[in-house]
C-alpha positions in Angstrom: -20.8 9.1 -27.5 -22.0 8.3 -23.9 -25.0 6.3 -23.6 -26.8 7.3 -20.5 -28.9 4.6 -18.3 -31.1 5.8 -15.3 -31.6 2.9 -12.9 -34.9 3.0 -11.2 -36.2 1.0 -7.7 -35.1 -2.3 -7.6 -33.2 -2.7 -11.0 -29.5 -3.6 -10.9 -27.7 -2.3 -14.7 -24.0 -2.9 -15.5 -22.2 -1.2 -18.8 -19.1 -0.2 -20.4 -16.8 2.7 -20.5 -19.3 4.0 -23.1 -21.9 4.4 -20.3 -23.0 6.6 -17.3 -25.5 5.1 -14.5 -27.4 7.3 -12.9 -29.9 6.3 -9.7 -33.5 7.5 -10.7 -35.6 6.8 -7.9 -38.3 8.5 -5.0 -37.9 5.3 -2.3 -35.7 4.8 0.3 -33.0 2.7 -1.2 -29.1 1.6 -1.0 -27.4 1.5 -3.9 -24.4 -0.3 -4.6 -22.0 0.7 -6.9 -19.6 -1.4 -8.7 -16.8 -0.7 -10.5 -13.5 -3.0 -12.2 -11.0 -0.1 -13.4 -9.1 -1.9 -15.3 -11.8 -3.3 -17.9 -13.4 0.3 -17.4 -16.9 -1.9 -16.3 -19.5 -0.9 -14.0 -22.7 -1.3 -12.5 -25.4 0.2 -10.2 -27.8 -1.8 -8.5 -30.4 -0.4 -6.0 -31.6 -2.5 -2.8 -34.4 -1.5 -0.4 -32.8 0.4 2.8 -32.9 -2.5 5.4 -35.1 -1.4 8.1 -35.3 -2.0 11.8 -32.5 -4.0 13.9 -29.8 -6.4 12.5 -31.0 -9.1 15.2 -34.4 -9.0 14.1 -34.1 -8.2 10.3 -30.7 -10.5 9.1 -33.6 -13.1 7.3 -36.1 -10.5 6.6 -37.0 -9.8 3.2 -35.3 -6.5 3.0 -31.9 -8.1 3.4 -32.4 -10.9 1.2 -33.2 -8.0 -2.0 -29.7 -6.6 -0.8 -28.0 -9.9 -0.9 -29.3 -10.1 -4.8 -28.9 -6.9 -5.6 -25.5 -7.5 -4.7 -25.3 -11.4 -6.1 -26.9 -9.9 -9.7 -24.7 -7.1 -10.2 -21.2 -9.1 -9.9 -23.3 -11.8 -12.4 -24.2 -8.6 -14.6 -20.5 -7.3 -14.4 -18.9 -10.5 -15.4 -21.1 -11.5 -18.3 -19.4 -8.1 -19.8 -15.9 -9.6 -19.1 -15.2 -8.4 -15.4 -13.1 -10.4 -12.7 -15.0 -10.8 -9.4 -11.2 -10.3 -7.9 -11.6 -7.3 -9.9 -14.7 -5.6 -8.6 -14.9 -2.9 -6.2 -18.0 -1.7 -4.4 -19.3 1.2 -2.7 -22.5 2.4 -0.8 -24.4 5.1 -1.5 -27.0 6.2 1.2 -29.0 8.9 2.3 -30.7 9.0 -1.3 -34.3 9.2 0.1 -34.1 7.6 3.4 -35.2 10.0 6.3 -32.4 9.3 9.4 -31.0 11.8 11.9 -27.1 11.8 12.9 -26.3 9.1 14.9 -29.6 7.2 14.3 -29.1 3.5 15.7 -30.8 1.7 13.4 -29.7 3.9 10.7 -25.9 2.6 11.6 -27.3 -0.8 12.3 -28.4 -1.2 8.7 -25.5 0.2 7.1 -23.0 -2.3 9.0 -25.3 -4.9 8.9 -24.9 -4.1 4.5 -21.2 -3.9 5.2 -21.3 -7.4 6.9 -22.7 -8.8 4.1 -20.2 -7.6 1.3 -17.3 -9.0 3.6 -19.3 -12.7 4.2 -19.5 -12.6 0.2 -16.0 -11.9 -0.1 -16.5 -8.8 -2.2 -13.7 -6.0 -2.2 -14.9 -2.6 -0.8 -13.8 0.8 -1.5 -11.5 1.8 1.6 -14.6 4.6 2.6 -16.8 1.8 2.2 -20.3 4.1 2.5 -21.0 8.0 1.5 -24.3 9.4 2.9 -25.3 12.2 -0.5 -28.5 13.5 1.6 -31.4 13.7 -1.0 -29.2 13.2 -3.8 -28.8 11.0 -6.6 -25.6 9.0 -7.5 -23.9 8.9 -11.3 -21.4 6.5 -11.7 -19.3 7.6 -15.4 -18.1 4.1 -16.3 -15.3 5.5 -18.4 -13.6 7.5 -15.5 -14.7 5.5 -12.5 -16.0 9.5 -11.4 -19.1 9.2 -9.1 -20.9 12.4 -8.8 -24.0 13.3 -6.9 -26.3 15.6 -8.2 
C-alpha cells in the first residue's frame, strides 16, 4: 500500500518505494527532486525561488536555504541506505513563481541553482530543470514517475 507524504514550504522528506511525495505549497519555491533508482529511494525538498541577480544574491539568504535544502536531502536519502554516487536530481520550477519567457532574472536564478548542484558535485538529470506552470510535482518513489498535477 502507498503511503502518501505532501511536502509543504521549506520541508525537505525522503522515503521508500512504498512512498509518493507530492509538493503542497502556495509560495514561490524550487523544488528539488531526488531520486537513487536502484535502491528505489527518493526525496523532495523545497527551497525558496532565489530572487534578484546571481552577482548580488550568491550569499544572500535565499541561496543559502537552497544550498540546505539540497545538503539535507542527500543526508535524508542516505540515512535510508542511498549512495550519494547514486543520487540524481532534478528541478522543478514554475510552481508558484510569477516569470515571463525569457525573464533575466528568472534564467539567472535557475543557472545560478544549477551552479550550485555542479560545485556540490551532485549528478543532474540530463534536462536538468522543467518549468510545470502553476502545478504541483509528485515524485512515485517506486517507479521514479514524476507527474504534475
Amino acid at each position: 500500500m502507498k503511503r502518501f507524504v505532501e511536502v509543504h514550504t521549506g520541508e525537505i522528506m525522503a522515503g521508500g518505494s512504498d512512498t509518493v511525495l507530492r509538493s503542497n505549497t502556495n509560495n514561490a519555491c524550487l523544488v528539488f527532486i531526488a531520486y537513487d533508482s536502484g535502491k528505489k529511494i527518493g526525496g523532495l525538498a523545497h527551497s525558496m525561488f532565489l530572487q534578484g541577480e546571481l552577482r548580488r544574491k550568491w550569499h544572500a539568504k535565499d541561496l543559502y536555504k537552497a544550498e540546505k535544502a539540497i545538503d539535507e536531502l542527500i543526508e535524508d536519502m542516505m540515512m535510508l541506505g542511498s549512495t550519494r554516487e547514486d543520487i540524481e536530481i532534478y528541478m522543478v520550477t514554475g510552481e508558484n513563481v510569477p516569470h515571463k519567457e525569457h525573464d533575466p532574472d528568472y534564467d539567472s536564478n535557475l543557472s545560478a541553482a544549477i551552479e550550485l548542484l555542479k560545485q556540490k558535485n551532485v549528478r543532474l538529470h540530463e534536462k536538468p530543470s522543467v518549468d510545470v506552470g502553476r502545478a504541483h510535482v509528485a515524485l512515485d518513489v517506486e517507479t521514479g514517475a514524476i507527474s504534475y498535477i
